[in-house]
C-alpha positions in Angstrom: 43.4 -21.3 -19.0 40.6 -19.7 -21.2 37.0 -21.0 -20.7 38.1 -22.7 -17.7 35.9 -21.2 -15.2 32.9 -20.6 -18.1 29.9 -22.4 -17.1 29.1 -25.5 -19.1 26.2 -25.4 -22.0 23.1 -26.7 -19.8 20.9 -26.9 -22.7 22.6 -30.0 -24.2 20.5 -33.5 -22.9 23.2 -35.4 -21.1 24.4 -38.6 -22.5 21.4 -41.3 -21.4 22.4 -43.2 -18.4 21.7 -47.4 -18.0 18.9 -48.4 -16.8 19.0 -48.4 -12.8 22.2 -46.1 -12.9 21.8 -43.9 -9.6 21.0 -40.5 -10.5 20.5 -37.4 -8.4 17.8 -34.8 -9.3 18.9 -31.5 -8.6 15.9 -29.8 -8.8 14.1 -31.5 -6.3 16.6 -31.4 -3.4 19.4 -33.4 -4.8 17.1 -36.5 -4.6 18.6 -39.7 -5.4 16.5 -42.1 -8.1 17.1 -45.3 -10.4 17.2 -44.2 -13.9 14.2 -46.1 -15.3 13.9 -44.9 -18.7 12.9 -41.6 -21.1 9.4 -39.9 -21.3 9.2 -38.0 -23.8 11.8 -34.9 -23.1 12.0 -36.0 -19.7 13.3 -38.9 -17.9 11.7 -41.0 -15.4 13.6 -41.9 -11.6 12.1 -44.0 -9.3 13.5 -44.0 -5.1 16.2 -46.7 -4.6 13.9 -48.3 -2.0 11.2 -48.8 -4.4 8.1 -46.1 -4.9 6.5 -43.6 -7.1 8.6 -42.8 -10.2 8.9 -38.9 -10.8 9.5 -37.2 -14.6 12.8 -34.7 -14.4 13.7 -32.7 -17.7 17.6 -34.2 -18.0 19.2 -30.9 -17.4 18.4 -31.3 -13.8 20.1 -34.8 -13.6 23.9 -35.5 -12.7 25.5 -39.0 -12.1 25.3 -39.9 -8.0 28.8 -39.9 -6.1 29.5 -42.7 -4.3 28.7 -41.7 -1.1 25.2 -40.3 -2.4 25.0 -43.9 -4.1 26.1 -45.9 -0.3 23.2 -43.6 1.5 20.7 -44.3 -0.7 21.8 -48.4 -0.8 22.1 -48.0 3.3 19.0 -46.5 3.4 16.7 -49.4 1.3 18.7 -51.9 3.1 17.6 -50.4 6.9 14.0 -50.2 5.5 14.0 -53.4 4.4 15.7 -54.6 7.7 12.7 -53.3 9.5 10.5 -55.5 7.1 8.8 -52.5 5.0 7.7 -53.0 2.1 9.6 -51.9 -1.2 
């Protein structure tokens, strides 16, 4: 079909997520963060097992899949299984 394969307009903002939705950061890695709330033009994560909250402009966000979303739950739950703290 025409268009199909154009690339999608990256310099529309992205519909704002809830509050603790799991998002992944592509610019850093494909981090996975909590949603916490907007900055400015950017929009604050924090790391599902608790930690410094990082600024990302929202073109760099996309929703987490569910497997990204279980690895980053498995991951606070074995950290907090070995009593750190979060």
């Amino acid at each position: 079909m025409h268009g199909e394969n154009l690339r999608p307009n990256t310099d529309e903002t992205p519909e704002l997520p809830a509050v603790s939705a799991l998002l992944v950061d592509t610019s850093r890695s494909n981090r996975v963060g909590e949603f916490r709330g907007v900055a400015g033009l950017y929009w604050s994560l924090r790391p599902v097992g608790g930690g410094r909250e990082w600024e990302v402009e929202p073109r760099h966000v996309r929703p987490a899949l569910p497997i990204e979303q279980l690895r980053a739950r498995t991951a606070r739950a074995n950290a907090r299984s070995r009593g750190e703290v979060l």
